[in-house]
TIMI-308884 format. One line per 2 residues: number of its first residue (from 0); their letters; for each residue x, y, z of C-alpha. Coordinates in pm, whole numbers, plus 50000, padded with zeros to 5 digits. Layout:
NUM	a	X Y Z | ... .
//
This chain:
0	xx	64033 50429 90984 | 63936 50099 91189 .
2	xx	64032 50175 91568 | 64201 49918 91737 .
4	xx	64262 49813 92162 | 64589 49662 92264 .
6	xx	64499 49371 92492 | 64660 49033 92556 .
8	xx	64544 48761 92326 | 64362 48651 92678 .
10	xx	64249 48930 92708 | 64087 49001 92422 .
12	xx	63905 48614 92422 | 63769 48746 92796 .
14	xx	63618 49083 92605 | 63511 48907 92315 .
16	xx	63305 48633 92520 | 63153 48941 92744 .
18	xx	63008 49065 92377 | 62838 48805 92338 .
20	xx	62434 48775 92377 | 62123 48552 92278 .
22	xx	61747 48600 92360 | 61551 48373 92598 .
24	xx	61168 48416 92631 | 61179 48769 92489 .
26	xx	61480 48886 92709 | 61794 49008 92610 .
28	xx	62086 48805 92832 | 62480 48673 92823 .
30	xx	62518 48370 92603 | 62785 48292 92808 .
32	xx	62708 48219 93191 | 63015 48211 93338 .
34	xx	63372 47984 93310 | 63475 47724 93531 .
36	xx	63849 47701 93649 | 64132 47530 93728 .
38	xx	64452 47716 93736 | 64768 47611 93643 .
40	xx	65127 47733 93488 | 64948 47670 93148 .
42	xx	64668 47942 93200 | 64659 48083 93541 .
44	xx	64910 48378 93414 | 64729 48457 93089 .
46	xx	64348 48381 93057 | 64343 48411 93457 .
48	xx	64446 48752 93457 | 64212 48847 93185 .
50	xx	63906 48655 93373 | 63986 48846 93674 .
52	xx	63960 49182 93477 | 63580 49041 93367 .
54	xx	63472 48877 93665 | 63212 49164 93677 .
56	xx	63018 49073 93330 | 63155 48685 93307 .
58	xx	63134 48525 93664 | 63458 48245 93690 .
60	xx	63361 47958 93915 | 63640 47733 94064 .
62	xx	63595 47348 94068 | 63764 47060 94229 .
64	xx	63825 46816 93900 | 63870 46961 93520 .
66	xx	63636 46682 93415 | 63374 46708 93665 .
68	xx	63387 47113 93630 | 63287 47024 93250 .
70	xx	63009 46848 93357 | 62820 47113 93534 .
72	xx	62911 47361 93201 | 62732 47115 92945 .
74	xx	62460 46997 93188 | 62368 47429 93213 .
76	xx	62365 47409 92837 | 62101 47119 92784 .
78	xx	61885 47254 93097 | 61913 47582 92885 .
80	xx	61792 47346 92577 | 62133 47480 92425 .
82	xx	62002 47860 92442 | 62294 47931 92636 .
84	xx	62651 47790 92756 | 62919 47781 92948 .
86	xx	63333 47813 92887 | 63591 47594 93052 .
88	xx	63998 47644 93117 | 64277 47439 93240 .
90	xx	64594 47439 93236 | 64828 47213 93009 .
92	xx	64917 46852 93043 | 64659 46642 93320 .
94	xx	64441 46960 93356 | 64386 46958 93021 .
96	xx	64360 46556 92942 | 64109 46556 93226 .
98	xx	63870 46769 92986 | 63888 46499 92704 .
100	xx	63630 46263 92883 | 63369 46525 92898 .
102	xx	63458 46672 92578 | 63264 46364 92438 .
104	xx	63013 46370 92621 | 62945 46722 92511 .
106	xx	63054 46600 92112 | 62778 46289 92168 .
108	xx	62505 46478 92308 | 62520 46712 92045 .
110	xx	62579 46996 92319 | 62757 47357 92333 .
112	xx	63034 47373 92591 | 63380 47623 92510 .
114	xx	63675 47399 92601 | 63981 47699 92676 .
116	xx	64262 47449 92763 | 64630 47602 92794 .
118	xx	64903 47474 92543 | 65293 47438 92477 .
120	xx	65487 47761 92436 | 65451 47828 92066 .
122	xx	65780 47966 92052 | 65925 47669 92196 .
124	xx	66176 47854 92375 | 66155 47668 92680 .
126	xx	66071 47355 92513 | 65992 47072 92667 .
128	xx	65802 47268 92953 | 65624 47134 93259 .
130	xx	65364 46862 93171 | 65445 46864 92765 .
132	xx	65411 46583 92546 | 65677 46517 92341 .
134	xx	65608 46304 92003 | 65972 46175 91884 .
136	xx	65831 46236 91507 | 65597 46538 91536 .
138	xx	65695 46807 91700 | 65381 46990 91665 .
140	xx	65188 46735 91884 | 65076 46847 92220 .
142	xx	64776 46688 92436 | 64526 46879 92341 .
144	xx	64572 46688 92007 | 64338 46430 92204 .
146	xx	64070 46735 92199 | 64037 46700 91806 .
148	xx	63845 46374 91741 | 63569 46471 92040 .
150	xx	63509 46839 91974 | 63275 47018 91636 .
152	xx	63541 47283 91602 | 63919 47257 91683 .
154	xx	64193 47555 91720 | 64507 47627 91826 .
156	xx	64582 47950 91918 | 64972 48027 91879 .
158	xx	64967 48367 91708 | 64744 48647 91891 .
160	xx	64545 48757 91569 | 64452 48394 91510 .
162	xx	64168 48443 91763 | 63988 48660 91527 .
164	xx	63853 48384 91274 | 63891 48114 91547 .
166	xx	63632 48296 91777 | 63400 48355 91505 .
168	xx	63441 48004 91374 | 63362 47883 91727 .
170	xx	63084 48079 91813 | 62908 48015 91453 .
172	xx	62945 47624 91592 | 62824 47651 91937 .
174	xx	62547 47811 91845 | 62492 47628 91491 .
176	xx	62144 47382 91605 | 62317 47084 91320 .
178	xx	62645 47154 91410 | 62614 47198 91786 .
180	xx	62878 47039 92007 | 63205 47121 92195 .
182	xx	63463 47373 92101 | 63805 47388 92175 .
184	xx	64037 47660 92122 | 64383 47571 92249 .
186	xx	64595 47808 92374 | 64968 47840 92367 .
188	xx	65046 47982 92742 | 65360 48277 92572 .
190	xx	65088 48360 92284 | 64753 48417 92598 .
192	xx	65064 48684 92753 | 65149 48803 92419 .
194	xx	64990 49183 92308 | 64818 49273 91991 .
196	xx	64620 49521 91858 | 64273 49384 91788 .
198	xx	63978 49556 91566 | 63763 49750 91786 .
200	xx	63477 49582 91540 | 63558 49241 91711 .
202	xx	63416 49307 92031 | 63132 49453 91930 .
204	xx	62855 49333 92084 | 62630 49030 91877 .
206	xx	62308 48833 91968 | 62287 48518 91841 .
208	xx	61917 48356 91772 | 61803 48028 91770 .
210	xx	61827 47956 91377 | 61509 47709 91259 .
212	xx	61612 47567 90898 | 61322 47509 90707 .
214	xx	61241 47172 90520 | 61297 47138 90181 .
216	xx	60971 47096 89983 | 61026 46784 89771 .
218	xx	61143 46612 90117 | 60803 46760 90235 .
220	xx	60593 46627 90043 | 60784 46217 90030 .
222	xx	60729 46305 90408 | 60345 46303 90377 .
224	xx	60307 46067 90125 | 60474 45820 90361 .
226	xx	60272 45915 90661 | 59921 45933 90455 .
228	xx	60007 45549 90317 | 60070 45435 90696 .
230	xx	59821 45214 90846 | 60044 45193 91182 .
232	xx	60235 45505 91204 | 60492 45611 91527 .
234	xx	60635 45903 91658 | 61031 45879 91795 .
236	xx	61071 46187 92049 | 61438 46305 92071 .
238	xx	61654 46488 92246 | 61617 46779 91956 .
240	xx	61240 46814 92004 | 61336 46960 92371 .
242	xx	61649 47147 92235 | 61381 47310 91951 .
244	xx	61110 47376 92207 | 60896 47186 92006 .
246	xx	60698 46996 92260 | 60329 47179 92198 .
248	xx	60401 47076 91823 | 60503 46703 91885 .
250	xx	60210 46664 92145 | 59951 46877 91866 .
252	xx	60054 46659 91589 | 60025 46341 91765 .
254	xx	59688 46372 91955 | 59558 46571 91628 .
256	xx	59661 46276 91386 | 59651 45954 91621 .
258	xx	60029 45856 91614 | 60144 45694 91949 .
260	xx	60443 45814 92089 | 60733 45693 92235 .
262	xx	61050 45882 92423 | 61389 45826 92427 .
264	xx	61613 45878 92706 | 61731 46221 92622 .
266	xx	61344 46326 92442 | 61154 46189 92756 .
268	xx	60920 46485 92928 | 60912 46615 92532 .
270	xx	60518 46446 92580 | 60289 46432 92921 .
272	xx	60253 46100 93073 | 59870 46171 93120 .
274	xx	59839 46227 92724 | 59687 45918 92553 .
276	xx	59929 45935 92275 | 60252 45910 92531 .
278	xx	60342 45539 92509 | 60658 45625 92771 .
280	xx	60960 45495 92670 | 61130 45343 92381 .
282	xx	61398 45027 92345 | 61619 44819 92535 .
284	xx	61484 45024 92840 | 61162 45110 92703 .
286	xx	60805 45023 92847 | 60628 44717 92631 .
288	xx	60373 44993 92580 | 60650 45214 92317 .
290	xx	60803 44880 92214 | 60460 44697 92125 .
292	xx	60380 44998 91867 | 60776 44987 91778 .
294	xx	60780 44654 91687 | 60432 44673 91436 .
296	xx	60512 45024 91323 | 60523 45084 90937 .
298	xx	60608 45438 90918 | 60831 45547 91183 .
300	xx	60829 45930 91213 | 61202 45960 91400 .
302	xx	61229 46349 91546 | 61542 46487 91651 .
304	xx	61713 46171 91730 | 62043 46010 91629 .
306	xx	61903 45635 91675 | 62139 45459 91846 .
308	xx	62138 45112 91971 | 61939 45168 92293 .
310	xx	61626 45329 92092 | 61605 45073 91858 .
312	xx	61705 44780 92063 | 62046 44735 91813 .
314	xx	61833 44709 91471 | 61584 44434 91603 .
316	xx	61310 44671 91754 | 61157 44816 91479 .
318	xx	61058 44449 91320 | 60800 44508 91040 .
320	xx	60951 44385 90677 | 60789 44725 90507 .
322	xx	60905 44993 90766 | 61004 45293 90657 .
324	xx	61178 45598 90884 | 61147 45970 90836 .
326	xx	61414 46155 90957 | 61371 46479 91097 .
328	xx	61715 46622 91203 | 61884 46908 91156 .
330	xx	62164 46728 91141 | 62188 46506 90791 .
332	xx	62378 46271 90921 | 62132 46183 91167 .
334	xx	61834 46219 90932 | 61942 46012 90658 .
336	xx	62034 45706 90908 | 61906 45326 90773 .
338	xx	61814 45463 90466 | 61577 45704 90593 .
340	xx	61364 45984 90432 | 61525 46252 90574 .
342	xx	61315 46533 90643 | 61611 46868 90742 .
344	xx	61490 47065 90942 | 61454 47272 91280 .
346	xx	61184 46975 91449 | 60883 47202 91560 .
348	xx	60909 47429 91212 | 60931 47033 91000 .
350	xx	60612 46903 91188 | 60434 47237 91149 .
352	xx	60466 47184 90779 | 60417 46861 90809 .
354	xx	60097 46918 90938 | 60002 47154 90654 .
356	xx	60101 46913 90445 | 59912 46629 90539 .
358	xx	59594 46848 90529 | 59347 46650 90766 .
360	xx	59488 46312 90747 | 59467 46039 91045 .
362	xx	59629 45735 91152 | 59358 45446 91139 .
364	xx	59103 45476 91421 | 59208 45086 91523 .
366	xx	59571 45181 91545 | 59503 45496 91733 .
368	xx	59237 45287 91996 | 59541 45046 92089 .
370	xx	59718 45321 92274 | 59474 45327 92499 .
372	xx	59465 44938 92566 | 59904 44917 92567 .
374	xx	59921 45217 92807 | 59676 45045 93075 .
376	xx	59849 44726 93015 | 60197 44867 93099 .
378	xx	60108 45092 93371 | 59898 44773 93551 .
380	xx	60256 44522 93499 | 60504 44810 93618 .
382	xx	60298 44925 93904 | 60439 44616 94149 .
384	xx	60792 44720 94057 | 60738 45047 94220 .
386	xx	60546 44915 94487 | 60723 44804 94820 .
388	xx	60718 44472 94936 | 60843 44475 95233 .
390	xx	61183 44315 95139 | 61526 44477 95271 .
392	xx	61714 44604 95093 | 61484 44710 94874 .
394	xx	61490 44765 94439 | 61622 45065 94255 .
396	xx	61224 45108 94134 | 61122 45077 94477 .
398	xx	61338 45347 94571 | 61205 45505 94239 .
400	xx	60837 45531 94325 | 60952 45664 94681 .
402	xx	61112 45995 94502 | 60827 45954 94253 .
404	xx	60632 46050 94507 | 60758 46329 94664 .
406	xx	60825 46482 94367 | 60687 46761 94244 .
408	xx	60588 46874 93858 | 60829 47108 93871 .
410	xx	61103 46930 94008 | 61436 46800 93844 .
412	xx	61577 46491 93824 | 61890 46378 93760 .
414	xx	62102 46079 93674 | 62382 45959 93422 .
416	xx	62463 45547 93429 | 62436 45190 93505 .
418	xx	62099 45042 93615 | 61917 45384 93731 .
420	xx	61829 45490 93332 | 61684 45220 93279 .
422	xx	61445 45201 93547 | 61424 45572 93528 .
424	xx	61333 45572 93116 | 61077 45265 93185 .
426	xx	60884 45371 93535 | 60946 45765 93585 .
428	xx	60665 46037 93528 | 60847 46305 93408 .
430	xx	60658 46671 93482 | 60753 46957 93291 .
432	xx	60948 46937 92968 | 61308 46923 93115 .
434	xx	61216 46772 93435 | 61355 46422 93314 .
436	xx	61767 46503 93308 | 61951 46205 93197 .
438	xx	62292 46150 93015 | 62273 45845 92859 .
440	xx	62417 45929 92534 | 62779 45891 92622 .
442	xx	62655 45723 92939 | 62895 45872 93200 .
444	xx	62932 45741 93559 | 63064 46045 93777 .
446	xx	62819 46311 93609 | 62519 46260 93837 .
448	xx	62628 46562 94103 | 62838 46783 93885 .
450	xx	62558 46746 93604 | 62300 46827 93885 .
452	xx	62505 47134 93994 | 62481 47272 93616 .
454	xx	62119 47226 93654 | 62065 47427 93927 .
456	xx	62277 47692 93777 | 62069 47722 93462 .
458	xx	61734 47735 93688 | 61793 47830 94055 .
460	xx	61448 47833 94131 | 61326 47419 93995 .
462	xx	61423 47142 94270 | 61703 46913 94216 .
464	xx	61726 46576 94267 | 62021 46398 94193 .
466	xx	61990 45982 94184 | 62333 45824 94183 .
468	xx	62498 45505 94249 | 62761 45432 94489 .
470	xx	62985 45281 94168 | 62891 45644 94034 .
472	xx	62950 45833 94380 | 63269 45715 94456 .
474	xx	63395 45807 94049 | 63317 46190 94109 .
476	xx	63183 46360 94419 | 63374 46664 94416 .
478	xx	63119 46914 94327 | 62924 46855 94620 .
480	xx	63146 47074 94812 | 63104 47281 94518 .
482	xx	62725 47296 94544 | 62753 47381 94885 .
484	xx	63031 47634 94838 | 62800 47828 94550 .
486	xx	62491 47787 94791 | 62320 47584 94512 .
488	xx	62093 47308 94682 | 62078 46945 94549 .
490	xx	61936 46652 94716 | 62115 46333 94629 .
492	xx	61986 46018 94694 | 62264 45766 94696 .
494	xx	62141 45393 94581 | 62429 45208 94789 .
496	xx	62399 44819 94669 | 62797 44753 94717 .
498	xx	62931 44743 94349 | 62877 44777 94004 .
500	xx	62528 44636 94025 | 62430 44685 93660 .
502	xx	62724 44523 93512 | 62723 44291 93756 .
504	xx	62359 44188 93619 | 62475 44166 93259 .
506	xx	62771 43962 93313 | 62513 43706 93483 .
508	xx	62305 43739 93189 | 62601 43652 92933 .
510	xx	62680 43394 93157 | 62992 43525 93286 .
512	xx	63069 43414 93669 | 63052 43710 93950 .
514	xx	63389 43873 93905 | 63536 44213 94016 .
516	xx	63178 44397 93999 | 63046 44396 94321 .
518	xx	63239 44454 94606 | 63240 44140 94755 .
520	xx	63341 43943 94413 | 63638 44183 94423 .
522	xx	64031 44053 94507 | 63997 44250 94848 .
524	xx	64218 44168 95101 | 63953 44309 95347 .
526	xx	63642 44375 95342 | 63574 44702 95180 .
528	xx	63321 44910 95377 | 63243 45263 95307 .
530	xx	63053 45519 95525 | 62898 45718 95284 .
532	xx	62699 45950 95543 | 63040 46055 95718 .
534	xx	63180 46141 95346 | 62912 46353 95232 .
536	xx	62914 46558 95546 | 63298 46581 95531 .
538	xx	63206 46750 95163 | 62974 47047 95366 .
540	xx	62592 46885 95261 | 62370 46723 95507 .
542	xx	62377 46331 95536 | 62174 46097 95646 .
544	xx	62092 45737 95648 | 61773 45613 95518 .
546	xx	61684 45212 95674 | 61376 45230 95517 .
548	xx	61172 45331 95273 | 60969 45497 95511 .
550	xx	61276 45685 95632 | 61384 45746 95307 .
552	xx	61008 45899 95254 | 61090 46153 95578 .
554	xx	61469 46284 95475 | 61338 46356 95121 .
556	xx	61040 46579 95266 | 61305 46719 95510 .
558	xx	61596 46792 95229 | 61314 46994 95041 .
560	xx	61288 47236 95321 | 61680 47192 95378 .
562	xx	61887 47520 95275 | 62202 47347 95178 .
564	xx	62293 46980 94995 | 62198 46687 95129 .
566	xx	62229 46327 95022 | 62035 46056 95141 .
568	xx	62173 45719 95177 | 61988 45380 95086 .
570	xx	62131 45026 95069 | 61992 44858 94735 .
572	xx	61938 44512 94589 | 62228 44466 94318 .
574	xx	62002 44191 94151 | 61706 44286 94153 .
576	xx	61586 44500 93818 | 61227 44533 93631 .
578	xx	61182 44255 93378 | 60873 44443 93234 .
580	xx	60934 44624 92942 | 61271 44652 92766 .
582	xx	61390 44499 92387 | 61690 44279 92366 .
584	xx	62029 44458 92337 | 62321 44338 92122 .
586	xx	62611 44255 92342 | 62846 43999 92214 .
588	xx	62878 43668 92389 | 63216 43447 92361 .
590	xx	63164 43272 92080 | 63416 42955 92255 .
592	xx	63351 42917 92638 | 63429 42640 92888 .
594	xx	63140 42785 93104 | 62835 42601 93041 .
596	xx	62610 42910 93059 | 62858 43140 92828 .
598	xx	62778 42861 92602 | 62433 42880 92659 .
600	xx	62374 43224 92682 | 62595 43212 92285 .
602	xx	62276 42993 92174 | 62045 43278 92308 .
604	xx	62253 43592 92140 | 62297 43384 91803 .
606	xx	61904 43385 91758 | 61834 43716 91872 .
608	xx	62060 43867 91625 | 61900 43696 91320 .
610	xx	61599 43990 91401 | 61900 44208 91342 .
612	xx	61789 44449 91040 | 62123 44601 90920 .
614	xx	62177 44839 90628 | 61794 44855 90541 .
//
């Protein structure tokens, strides 16, 4: 007869997650790190009752904003290349909503986080409680219904024994490498209280390993007889060559065979900089090195990448009539994008058979001979970018090739949105695989420090640096004080240029007027000043102010040696940006202005999208 243990539905999630293990580099360890928390009526009675009974085997971390606590949980999971993860609870209502923004991040990114938000009574006894949503003409809306369009697997948990399947169902998605994405199980507060006899047999312990699908062999071989008819093939680097730790293979295939490579913003470090196949990065804020071979590629070998607009500068990068793209995803959604060969499989285990498949073959010697020639040409026209010039304040890149240069190979860095990436993707040197941390896929402001803090969590012992913009720093800047709390060092360096720089730049160049980006085109009624040093220090990390680049040179050699936080302040240029490089990007213009240069710039974006290639 099956033996059973009477624990609270809450308590039996807390046991089950404990159970839980994966290997990394031989070793035997937790899948799940730890949970971040918020407490409320909706879960601090339940699930924070049974957390408190685990706290031993799951660590629970506490947070100072539901959204930026999610942050830190999916940024462990990509450092971890989605090896391992961590879970996240809140309580109903604004707790829970707050989760929704980084819920598709996660669902984007194609990365593992466990979303544990508390629910409505499922009896309904006390209907409405605190913080419910009431629907006039559903009453079986509540919102965590908001969860279901941004996460891979969605529950609601209003019977204890429904955890059973929904766990497993959960944890066969978190860990699936083509399904991979957030999770949420939702759970009714009365039904987290409520007792049940579970099946010893569900919390029996289970490792989960890395599963690497195998091609199939007729996609195989139309594969290599695309590659072996190229005369100018290219390699796309994804986020999923990292995530597959299949770096070695992507760098052996393409040195081996001649392809060029180029990175996009969540596959850059996948290839060295020093290789002379790494053409740096690709599209809108690529290097004209990765966007030269782009633009005259035939055969376009796309791995682990979802190919949206930013790679392939909106459907106009990749501009020869014949091209053809090979898809090699996990996912077939992704792989079969633009009519693509799709090629499913784990990446390194597709290019190893790829490579048995093609059986000696080489790009053309010419083709392969150009690399050379692009890379010296970009690194020569992006050097002066980096370069200071004695202007004040100075660039973004000028603060760039500052860091650049007091980094170290196995250093960290980090960053999230507006005009950072893309100086980042076009002029950084990335070190080790991971070292290059960027989310650009859902392109979040506020994740810069809380992402940095997850970071440092999955590997105590790499260097952190955190780039962020004041637009950025003044969204989310909570989990400083968290770093600090945990004792888990970052060094921010805060690019201060007094607005929404980036957007400020692209409304120029649609030929919108200055309006309500930067600080000073704002409807103020004073002038809004903000002391950024005195804030950070409030928050527990060291501050200081940086006047020069020279200064800034001295408080990043002294924040290495520092044993807490600190964050480094710099004033910026807001209009200043590298030119080099880049593809155009397709954002609409007003097709009717009374603004001469809307009008203009119309003209401008009316031409550029006849290179548009769309549904070939």
């Amino acid at each position: 007869m099956m033996g059973t243990i009477r624990l609270t539905t809450a308590q039996a999630l807390a046991r089950a997650m404990c159970a839980q293990w994966t290997i990394v580099e031989g070793v035997r360890t937790p899948i799940f790190a730890g949970v971040w928390a918020i407490f409320g009526h909706g879960n601090v009675a339940g699930l924070g009752e049974a957390l408190y009974g685990v706290r031993g085997a799951l660590p629970t971390y506490r947070a100072h904003n539901e959204q930026a606590m999610a942050h830190p949980a999916i940024a462990f999971a990509k450092a971890s290349r989605r090896r391992r993860m961590m879970a996240c609870t809140t309580s109903i209502g604004p707790g829970a909503t707050n989760m929704v923004t980084a819920a598709a991040l996660a669902h984007v990114n194609r990365l593992p986080v466990l979303l544990l938000p508390g629910d409505v009574y499922a009896s309904r006894r006390p209907d409405p409680v605190l913080q419910q949503i009431e629907t006039f003409g559903d009453g079986t809306i509540s919102a965590n219904d908001c969860f279901r369009p941004v996460s891979r697997y969605f529950d609601r948990i209003a019977r204890p024994e429904q955890l059973i399947p929904a766990f497993n169902r959960a944890m066969q998605v978190l860990t699936d490498p083509a399904e991979c994405g957030p999770v949420t199980l939702a759970l009714c507060q009365d039904t987290q209280a409520e007792a049940y006899d579970f099946p010893e047999s569900f919390f029996e312990e289970r490792v989960w390993r890395q599963r690497r699908s195998r091609p199939d062999a007729q996609e195989i071989v139309a594969a290599a007889e695309a590659l072996r008819a190229a005369k100018r093939p290219f390699i796309v680097a994804g986020g999923g060559v990292l995530y597959s730790q299949a770096e070695t293979t992507v760098l052996r295939f393409a040195e081996a065979r001649g392809v060029p490579v180029g990175e996009t913003q969540a596959g850059k470090s996948a290839t060295p900089s020093d290789s002379r196949v790494h053409m740096g990065a690709l599209g809108v804020t690529g290097t004209g090195a990765a966007n030269a071979f782009a633009a005259q590629a035939d055969v376009i070998l796309a791995v682990g990448t979802r190919l949206q607009d930013f790679t392939t500068g909106s459907w106009a990068l990749f501009a020869d009539p014949g091209r053809r793209i090979i898809g090699l995803n996990t996912q077939p959604f992704d792989a079969g994008k633009h009519r693509a060969l799709p090629l499913v499989a784990d990446a390194d285990v597709g290019l190893k058979e790829l490579w048995r498949a093609l059986d000696g073959w080489r790009a053309p010697e010419e083709w392969t001979a150009r690399a050379a020639q692009e890379r010296a040409a970009w690194f020569e026209a992006a050097a002066p970018y980096l370069a200071p010039d004695g202007a004040s304040p100075p660039s973004d890149a000028q603060v760039l090739g500052v860091v650049q240069a007091q980094a170290r190979t196995s250093d960290v860095v980090v960053c999230a949105a507006g005009g950072l990436p893309g100086e980042m993707h076009k002029l950084w040197r990335a070190g080790a695989p991971g070292g290059y941390h960027m989310e650009y896929g859902y392109s979040c402001m506020g994740y810069e420090i809380a992402g940095g803090l997850g970071v440092k969590m999955a590997d105590p012992s790499r260097e952190v640096f955190v780039l962020v913009g004041d637009g950025s720093y003044l969204m989310m800047n909570s989990e400083l004080a968290t770093s600090v709390a945990l004792g888990l060092k970052l060094t921010v360096v805060l690019l201060d240029n007094r607005g929404f720089g980036c957007i400020n730049r692209l409304q120029m160049g649609t030929g919108g007027a200055n309006f309500n980006n930067l600080l000073r085109d704002a409807r103020y009624e004073a002038a809004c000043e903000i002391d950024f040093v005195r804030h950070a220090s409030a928050l527990g990390a060291q501050a200081v102010k940086a006047n020069t680049l020279e200064e800034l040179a001295d408080a990043l050699r002294a924040a290495r040696g520092a044993k807490t936080s600190s964050v480094i302040v710099i004033d910026t240029d807001p209009l200043k940006s590298t030119d080099a490089g880049g593809c155009w990007w397709d954002v609409a213009v007003p097709e009717v202005s009374r603004r001469d240069q809307v009008n203009v710039a119309r003209a401008r974006y009316v031409g550029a999208m006849t290179k548009q290639r769309i549904g070939d």
